[in-house]
Predicted model as a PDB file, atoms N, CA, C, CB and O in Angstrom, pLDDT in the B-factor column:
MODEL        1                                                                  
ATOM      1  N   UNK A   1     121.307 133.486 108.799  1.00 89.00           N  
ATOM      2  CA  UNK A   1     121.612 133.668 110.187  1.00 89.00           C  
ATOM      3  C   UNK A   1     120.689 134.699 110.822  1.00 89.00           C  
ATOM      4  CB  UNK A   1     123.052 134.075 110.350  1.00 89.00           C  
ATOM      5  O   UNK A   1     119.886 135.378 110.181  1.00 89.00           O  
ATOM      6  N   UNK A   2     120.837 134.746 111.883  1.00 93.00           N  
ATOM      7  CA  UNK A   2     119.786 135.859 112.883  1.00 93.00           C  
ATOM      8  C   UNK A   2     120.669 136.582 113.597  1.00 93.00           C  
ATOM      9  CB  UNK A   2     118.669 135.147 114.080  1.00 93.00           C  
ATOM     10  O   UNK A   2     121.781 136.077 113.753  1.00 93.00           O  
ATOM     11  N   UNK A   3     120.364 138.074 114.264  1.00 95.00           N  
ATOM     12  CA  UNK A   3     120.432 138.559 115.144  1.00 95.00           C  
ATOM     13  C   UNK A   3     120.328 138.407 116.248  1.00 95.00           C  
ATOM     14  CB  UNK A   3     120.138 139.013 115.024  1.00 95.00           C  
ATOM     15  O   UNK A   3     119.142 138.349 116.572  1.00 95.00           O  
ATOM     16  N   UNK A   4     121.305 138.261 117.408  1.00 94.00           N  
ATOM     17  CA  UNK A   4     120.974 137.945 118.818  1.00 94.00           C  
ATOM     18  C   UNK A   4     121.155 139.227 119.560  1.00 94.00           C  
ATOM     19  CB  UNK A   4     121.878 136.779 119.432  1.00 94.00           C  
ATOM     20  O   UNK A   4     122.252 139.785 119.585  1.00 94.00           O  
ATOM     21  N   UNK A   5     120.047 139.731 120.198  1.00 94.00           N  
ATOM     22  CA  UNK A   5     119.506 141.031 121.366  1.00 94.00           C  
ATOM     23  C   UNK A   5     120.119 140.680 122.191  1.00 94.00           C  
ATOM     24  CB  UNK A   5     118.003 141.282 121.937  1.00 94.00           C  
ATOM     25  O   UNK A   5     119.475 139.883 122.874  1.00 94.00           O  
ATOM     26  N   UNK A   6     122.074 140.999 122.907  1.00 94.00           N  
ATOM     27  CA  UNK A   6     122.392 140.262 123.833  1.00 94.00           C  
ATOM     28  C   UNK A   6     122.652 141.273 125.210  1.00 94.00           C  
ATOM     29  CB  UNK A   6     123.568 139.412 123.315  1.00 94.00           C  
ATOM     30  O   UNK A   6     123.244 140.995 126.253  1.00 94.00           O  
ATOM     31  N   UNK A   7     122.030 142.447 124.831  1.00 94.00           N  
ATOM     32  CA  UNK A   7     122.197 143.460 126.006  1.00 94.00           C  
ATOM     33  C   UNK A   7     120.965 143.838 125.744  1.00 94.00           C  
ATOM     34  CB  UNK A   7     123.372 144.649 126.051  1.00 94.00           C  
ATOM     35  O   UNK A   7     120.412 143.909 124.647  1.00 94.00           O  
ATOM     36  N   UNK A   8     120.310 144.224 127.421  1.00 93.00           N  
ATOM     37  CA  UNK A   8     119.372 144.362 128.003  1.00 93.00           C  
ATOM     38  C   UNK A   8     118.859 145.718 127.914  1.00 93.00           C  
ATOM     39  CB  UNK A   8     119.584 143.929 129.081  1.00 93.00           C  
ATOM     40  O   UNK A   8     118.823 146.162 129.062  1.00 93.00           O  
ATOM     41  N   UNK A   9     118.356 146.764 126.900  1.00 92.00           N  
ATOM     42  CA  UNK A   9     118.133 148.426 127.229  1.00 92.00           C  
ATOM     43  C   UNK A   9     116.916 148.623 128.170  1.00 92.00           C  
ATOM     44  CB  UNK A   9     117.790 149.374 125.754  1.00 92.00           C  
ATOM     45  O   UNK A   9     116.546 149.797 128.174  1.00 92.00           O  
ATOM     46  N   UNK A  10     116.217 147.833 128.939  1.00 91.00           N  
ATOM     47  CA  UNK A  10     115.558 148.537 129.633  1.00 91.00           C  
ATOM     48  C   UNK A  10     116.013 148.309 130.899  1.00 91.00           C  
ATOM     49  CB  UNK A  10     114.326 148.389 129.442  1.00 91.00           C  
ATOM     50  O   UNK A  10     115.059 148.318 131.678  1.00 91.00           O  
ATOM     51  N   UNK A  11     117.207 148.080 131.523  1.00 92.00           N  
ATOM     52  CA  UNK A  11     117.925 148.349 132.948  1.00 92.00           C  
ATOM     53  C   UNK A  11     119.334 149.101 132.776  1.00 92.00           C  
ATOM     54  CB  UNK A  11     118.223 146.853 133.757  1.00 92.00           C  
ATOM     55  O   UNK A  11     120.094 148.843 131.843  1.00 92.00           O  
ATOM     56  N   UNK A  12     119.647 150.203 133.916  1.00 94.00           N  
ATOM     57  CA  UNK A  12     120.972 150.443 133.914  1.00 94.00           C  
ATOM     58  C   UNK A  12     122.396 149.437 133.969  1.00 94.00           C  
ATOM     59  CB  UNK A  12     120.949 151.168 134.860  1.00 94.00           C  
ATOM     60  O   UNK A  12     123.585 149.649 133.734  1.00 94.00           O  
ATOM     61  N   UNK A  13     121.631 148.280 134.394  1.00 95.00           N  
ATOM     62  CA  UNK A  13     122.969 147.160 134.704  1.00 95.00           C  
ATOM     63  C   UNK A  13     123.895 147.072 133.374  1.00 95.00           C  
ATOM     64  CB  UNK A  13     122.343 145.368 135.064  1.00 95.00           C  
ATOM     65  O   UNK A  13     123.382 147.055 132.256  1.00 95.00           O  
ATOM     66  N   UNK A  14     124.899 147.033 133.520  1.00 97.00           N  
ATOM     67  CA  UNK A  14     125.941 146.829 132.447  1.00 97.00           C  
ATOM     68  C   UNK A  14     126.142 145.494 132.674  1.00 97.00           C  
ATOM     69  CB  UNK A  14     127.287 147.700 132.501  1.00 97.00           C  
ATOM     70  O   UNK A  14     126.375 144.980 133.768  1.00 97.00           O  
ATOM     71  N   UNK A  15     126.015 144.763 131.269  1.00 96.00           N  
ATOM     72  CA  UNK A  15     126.710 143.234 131.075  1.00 96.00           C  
ATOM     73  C   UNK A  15     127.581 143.027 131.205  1.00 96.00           C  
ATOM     74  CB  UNK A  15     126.774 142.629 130.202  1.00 96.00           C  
ATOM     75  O   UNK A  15     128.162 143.877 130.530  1.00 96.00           O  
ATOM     76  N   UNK A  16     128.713 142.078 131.900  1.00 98.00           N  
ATOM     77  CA  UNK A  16     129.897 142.167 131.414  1.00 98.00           C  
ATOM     78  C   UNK A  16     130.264 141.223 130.173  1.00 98.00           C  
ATOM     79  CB  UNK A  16     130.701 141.976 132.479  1.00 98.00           C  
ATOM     80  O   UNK A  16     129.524 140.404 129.628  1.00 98.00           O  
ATOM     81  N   UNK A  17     131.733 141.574 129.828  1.00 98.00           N  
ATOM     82  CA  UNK A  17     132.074 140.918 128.730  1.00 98.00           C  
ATOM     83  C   UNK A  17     131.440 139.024 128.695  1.00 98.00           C  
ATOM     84  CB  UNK A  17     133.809 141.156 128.744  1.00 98.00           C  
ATOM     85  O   UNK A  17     131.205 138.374 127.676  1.00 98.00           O  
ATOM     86  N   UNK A  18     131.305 138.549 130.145  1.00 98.00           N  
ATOM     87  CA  UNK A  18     131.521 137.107 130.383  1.00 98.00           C  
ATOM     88  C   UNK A  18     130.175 136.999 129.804  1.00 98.00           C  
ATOM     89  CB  UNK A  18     131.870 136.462 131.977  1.00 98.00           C  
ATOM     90  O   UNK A  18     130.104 136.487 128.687  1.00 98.00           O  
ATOM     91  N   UNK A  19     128.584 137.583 130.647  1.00 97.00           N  
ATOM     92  CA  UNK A  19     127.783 137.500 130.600  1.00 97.00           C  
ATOM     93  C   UNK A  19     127.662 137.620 129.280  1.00 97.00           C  
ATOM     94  CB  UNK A  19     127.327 138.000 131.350  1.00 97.00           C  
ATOM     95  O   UNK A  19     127.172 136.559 128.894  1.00 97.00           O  
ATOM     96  N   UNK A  20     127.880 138.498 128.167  1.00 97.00           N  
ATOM     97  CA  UNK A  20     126.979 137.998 127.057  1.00 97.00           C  
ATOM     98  C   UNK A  20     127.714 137.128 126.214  1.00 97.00           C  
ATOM     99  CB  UNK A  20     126.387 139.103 126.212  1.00 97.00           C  
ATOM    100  O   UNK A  20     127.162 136.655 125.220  1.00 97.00           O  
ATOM    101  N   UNK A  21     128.951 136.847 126.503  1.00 97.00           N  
ATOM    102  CA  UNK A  21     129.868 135.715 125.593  1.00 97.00           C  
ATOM    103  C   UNK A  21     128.883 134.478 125.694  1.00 97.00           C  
ATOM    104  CB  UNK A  21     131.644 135.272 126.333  1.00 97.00           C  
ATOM    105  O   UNK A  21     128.387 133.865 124.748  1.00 97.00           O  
ATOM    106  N   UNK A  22     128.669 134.192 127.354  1.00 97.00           N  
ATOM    107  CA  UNK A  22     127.232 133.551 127.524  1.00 97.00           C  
ATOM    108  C   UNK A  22     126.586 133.110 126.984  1.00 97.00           C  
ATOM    109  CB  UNK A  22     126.520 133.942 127.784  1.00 97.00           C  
ATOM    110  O   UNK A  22     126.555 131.921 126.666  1.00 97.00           O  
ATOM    111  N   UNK A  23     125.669 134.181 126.640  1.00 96.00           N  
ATOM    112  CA  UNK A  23     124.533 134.706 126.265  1.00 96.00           C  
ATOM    113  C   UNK A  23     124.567 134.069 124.451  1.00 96.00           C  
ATOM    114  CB  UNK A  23     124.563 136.557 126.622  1.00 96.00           C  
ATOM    115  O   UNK A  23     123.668 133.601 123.753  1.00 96.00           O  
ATOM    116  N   UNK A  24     125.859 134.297 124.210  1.00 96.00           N  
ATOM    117  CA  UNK A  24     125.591 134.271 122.794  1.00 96.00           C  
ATOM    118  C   UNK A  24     125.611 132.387 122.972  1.00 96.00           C  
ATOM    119  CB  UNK A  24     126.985 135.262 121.600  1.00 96.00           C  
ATOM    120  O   UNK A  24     124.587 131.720 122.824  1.00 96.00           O  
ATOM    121  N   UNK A  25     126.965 131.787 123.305  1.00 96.00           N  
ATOM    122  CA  UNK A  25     127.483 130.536 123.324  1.00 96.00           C  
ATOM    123  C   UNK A  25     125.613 129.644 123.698  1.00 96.00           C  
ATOM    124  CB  UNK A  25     129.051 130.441 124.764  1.00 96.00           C  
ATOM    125  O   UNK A  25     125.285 128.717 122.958  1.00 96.00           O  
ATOM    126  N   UNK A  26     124.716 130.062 124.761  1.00 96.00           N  
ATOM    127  CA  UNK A  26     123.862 129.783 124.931  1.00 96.00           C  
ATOM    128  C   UNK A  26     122.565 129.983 123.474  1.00 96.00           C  
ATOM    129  CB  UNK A  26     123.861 130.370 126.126  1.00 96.00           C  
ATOM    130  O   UNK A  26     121.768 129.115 123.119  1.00 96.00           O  
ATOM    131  N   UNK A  27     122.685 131.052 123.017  1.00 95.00           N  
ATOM    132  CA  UNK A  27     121.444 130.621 121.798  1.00 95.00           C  
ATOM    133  C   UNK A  27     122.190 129.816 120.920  1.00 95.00           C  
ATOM    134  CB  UNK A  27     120.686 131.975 120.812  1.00 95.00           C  
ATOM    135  O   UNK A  27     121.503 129.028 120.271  1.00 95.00           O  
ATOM    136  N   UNK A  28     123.757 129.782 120.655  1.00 95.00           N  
ATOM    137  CA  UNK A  28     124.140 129.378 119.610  1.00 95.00           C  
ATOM    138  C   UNK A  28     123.490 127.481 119.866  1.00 95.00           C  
ATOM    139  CB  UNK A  28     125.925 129.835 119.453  1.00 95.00           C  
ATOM    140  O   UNK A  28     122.641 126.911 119.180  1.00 95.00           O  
ATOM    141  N   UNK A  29     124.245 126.928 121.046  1.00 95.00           N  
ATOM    142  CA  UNK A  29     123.394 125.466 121.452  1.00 95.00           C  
ATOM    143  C   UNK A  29     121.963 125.310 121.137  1.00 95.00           C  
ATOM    144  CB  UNK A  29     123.379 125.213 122.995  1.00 95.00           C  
ATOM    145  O   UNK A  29     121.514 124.327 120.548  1.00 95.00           O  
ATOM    146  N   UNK A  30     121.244 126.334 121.556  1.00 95.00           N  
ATOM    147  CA  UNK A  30     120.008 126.171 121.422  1.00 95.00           C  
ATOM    148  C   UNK A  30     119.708 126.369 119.742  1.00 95.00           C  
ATOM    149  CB  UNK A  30     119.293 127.158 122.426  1.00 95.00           C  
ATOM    150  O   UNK A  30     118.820 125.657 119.274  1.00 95.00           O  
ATOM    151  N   UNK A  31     120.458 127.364 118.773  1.00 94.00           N  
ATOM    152  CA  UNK A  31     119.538 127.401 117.119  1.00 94.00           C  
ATOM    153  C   UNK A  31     120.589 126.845 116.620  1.00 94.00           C  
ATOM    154  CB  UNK A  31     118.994 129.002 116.174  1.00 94.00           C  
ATOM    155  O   UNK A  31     120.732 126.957 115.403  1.00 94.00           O  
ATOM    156  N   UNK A  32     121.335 126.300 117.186  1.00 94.00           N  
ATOM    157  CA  UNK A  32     122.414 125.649 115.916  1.00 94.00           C  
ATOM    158  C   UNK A  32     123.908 126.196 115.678  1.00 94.00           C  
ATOM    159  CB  UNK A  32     121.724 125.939 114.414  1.00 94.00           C  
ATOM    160  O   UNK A  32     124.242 127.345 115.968  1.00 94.00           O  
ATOM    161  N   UNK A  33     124.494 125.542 115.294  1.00 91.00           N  
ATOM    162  CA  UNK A  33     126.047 126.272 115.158  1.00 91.00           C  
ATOM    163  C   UNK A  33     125.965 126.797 113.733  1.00 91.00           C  
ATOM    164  CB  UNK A  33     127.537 125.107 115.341  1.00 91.00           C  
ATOM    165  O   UNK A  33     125.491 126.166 112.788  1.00 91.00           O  
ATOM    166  N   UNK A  34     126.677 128.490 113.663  1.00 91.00           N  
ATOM    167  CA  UNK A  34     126.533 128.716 112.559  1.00 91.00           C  
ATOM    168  C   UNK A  34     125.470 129.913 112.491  1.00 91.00           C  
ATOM    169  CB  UNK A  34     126.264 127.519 111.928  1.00 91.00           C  
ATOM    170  O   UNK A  34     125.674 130.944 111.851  1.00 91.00           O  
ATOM    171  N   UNK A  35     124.361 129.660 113.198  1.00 94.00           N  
ATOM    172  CA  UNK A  35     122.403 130.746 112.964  1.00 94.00           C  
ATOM    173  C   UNK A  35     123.025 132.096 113.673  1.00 94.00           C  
ATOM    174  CB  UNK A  35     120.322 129.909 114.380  1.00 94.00           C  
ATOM    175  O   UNK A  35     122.665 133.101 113.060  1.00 94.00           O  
ATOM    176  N   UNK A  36     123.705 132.325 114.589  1.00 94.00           N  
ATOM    177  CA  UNK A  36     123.661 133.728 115.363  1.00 94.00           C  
ATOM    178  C   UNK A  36     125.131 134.204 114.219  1.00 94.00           C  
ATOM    179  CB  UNK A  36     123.991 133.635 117.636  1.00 94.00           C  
ATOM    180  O   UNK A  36     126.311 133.863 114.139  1.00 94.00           O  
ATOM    181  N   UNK A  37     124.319 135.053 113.561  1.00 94.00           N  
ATOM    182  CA  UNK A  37     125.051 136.087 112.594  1.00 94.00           C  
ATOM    183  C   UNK A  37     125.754 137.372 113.356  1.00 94.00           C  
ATOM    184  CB  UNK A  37     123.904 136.700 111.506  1.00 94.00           C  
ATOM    185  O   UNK A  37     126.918 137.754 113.232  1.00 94.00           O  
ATOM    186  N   UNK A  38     124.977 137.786 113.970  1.00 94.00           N  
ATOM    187  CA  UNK A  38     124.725 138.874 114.651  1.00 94.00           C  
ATOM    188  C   UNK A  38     124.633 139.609 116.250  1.00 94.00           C  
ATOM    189  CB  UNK A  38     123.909 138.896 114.223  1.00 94.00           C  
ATOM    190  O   UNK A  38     123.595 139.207 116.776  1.00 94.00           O  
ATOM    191  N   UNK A  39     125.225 140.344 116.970  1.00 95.00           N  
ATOM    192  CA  UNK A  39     124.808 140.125 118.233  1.00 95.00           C  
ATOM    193  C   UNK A  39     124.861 142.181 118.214  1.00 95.00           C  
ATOM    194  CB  UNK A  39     126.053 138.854 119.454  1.00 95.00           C  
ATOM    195  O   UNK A  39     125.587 143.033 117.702  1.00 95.00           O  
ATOM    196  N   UNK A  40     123.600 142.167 119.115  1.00 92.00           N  
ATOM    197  CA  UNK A  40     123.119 143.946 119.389  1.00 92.00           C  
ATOM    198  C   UNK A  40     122.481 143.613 120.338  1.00 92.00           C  
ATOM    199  CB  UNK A  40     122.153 144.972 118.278  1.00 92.00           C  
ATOM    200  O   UNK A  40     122.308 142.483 120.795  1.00 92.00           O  
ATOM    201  N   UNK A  41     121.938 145.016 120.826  1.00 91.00           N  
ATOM    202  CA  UNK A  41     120.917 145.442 121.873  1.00 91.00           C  
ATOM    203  C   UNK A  41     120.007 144.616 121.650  1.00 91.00           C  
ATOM    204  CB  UNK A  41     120.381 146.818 121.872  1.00 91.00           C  
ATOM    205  O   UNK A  41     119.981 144.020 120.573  1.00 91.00           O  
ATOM    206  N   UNK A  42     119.297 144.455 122.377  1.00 87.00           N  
ATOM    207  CA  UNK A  42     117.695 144.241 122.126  1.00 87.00           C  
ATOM    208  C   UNK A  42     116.664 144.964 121.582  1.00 87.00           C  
ATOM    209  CB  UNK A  42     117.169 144.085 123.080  1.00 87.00           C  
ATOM    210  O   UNK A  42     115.695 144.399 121.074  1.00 87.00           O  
ATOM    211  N   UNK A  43     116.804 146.487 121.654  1.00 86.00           N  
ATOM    212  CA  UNK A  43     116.553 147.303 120.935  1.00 86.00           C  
ATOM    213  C   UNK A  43     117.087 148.529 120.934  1.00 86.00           C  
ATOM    214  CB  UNK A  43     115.609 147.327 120.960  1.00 86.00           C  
ATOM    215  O   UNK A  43     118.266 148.430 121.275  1.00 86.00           O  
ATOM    216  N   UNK A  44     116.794 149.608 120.721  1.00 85.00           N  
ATOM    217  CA  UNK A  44     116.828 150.807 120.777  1.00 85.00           C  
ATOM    218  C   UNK A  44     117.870 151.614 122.748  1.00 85.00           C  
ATOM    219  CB  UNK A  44     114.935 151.056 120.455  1.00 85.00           C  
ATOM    220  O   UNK A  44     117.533 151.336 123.899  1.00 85.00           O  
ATOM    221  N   UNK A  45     118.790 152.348 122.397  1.00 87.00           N  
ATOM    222  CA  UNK A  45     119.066 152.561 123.612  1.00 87.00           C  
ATOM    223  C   UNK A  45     118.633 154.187 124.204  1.00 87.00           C  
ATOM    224  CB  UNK A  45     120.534 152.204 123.668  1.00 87.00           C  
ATOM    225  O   UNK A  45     119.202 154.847 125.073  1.00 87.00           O  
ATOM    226  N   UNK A  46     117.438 154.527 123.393  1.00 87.00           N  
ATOM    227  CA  UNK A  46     116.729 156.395 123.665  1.00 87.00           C  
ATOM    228  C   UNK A  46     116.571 156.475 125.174  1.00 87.00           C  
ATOM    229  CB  UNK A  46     114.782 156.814 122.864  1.00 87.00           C  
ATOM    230  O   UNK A  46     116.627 157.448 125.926  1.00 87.00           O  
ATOM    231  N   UNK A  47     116.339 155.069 125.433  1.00 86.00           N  
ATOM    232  CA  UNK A  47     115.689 155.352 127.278  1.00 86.00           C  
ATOM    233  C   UNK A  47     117.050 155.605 128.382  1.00 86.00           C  
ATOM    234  CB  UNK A  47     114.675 153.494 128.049  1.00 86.00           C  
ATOM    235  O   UNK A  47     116.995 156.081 129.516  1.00 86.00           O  
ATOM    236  N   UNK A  48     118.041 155.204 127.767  1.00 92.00           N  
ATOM    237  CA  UNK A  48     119.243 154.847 128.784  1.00 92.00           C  
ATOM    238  C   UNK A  48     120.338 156.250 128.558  1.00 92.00           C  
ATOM    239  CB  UNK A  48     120.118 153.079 128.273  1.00 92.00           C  
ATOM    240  O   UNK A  48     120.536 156.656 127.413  1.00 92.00           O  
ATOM    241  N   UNK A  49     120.993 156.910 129.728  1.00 94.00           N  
ATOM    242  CA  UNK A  49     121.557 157.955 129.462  1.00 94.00           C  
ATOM    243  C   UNK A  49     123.170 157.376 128.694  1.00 94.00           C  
ATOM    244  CB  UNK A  49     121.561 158.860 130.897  1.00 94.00           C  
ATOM    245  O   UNK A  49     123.748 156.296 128.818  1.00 94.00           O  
ATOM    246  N   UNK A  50     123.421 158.229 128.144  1.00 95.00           N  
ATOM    247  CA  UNK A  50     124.452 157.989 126.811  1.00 95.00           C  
ATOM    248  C   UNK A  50     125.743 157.213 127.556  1.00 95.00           C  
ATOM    249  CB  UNK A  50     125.046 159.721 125.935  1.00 95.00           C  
ATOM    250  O   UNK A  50     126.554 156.543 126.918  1.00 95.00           O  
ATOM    251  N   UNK A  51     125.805 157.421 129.071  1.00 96.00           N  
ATOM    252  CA  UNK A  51     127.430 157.063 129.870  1.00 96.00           C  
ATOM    253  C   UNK A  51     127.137 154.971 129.721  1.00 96.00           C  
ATOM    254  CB  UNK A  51     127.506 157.986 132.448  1.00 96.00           C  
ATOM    255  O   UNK A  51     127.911 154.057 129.437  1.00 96.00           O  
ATOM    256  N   UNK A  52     125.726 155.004 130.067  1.00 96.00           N  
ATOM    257  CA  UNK A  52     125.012 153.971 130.194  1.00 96.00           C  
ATOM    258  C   UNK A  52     125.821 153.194 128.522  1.00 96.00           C  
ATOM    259  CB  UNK A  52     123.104 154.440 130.360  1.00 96.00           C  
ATOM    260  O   UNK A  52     126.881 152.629 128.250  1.00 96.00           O  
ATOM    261  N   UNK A  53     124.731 153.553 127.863  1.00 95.00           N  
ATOM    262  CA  UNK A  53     125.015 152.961 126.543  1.00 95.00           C  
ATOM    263  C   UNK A  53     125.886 152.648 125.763  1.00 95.00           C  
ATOM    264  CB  UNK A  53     124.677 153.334 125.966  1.00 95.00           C  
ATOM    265  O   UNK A  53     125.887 151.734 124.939  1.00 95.00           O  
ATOM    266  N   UNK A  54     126.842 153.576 126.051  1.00 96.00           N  
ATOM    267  CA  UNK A  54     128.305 153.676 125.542  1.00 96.00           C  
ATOM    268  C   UNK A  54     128.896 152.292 126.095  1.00 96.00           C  
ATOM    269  CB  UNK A  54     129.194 155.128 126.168  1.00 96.00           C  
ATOM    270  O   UNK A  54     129.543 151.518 125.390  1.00 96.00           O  
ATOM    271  N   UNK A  55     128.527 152.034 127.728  1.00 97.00           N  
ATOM    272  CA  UNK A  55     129.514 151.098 128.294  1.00 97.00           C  
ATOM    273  C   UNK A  55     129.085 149.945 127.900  1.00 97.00           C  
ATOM    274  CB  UNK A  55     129.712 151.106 129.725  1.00 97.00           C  
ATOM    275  O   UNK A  55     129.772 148.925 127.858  1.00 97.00           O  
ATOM    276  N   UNK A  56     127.595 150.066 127.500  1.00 96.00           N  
ATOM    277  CA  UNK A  56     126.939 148.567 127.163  1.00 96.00           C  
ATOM    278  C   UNK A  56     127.498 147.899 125.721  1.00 96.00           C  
ATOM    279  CB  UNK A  56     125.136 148.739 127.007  1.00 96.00           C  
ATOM    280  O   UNK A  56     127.711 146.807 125.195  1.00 96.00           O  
ATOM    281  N   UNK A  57     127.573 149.204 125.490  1.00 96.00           N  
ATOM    282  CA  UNK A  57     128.558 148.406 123.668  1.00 96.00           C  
ATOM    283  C   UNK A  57     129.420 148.251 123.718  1.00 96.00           C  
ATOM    284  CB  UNK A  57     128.839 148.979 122.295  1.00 96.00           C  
ATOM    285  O   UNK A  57     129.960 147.686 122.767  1.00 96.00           O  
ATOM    286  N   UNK A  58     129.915 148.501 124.458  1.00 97.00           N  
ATOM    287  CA  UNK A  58     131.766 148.575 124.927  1.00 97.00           C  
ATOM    288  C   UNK A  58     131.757 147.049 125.324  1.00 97.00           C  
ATOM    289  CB  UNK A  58     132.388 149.872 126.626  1.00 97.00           C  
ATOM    290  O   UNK A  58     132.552 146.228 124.866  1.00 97.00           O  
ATOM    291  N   UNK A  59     130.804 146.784 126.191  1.00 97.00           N  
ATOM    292  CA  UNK A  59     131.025 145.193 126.595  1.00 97.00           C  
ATOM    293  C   UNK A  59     130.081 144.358 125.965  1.00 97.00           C  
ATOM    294  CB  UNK A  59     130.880 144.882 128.148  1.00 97.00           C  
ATOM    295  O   UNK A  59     130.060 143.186 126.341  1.00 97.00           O  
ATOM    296  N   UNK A  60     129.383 144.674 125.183  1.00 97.00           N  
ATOM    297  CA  UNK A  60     128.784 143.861 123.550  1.00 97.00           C  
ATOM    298  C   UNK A  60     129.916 143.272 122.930  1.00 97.00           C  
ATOM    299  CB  UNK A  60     128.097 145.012 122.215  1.00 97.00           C  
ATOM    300  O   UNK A  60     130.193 142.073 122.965  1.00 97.00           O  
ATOM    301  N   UNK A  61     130.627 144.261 122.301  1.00 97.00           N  
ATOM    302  CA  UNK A  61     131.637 143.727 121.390  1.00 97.00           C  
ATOM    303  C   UNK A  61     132.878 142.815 121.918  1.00 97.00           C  
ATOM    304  CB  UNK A  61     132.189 144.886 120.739  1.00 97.00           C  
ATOM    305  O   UNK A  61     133.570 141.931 121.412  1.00 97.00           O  
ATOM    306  N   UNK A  62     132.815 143.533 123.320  1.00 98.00           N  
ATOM    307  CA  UNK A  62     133.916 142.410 124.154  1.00 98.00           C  
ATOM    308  C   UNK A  62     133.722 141.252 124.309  1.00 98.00           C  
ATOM    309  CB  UNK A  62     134.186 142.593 125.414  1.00 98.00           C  
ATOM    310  O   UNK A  62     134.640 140.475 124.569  1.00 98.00           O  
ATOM    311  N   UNK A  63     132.534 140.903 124.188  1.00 97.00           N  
ATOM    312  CA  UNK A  63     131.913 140.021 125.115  1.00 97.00           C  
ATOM    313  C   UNK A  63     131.866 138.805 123.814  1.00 97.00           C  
ATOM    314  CB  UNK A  63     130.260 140.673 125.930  1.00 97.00           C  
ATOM    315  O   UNK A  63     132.171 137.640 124.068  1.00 97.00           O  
ATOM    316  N   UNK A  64     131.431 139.255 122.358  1.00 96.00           N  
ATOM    317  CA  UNK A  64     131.603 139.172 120.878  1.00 96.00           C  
ATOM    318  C   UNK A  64     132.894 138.494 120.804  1.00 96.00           C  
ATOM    319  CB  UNK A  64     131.584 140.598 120.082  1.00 96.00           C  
ATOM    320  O   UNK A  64     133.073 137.313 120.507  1.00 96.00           O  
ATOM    321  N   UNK A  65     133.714 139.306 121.085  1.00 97.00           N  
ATOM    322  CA  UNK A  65     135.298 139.113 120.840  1.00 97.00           C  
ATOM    323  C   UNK A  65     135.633 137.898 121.549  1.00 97.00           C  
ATOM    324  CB  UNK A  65     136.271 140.362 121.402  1.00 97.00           C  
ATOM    325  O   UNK A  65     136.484 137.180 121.024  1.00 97.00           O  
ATOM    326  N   UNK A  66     135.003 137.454 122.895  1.00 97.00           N  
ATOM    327  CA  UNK A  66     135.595 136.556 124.033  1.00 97.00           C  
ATOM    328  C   UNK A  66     134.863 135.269 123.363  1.00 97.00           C  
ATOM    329  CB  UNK A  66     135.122 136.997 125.869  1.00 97.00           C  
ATOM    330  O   UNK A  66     135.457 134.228 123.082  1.00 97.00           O  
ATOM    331  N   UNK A  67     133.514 135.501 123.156  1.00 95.00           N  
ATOM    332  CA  UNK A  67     132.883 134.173 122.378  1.00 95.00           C  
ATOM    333  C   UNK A  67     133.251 133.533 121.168  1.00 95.00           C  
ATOM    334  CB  UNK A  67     131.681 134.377 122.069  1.00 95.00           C  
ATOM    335  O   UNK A  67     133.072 132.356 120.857  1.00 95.00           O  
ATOM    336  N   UNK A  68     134.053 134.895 120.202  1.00 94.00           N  
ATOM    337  CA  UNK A  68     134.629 134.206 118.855  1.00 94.00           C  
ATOM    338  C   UNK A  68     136.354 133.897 119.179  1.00 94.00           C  
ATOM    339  CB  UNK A  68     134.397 135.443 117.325  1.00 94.00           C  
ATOM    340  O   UNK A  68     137.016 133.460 118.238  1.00 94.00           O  
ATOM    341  N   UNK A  69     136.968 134.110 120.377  1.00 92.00           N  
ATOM    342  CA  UNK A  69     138.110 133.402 120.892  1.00 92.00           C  
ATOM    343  C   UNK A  69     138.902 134.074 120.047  1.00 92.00           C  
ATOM    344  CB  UNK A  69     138.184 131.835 120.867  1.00 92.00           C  
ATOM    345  O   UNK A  69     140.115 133.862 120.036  1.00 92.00           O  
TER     346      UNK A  69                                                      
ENDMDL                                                                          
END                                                                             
């Protein structure tokens, strides 16, 4: 399986939960049912202030949670 980068670290915008449930449901169609192991940042969150980042994982995992039902 792979990793899916489903939050954005180089903008302040916060995802919401819907958007990356999305996000994931969308690569999963596209590599197959089963390939997305994984769902994180896209990378690194050093650039984004900590109130930022905190909320972005907060609605990662929600968003995780809403796609695995």
């Amino acid at each position: 399986g792979i990793g899916l980068g489903a939050v954005d670290i180089k903008v302040n915008h916060v995802e919401t939960a819907a958007e990356i449930a999305a996000s994931i449901e969308k690569a999963e169609k596209k590599l197959g049912a089963g390939r997305v192991k994984y769902v994180h940042p896209d990378c690194g969150f050093w650039m984004l202030k900590r109130s930022v980042a905190d909320r972005k994982i907060a609605a990662l995992a929600k968003g995780r949670d809403i796609y695995l039902g």
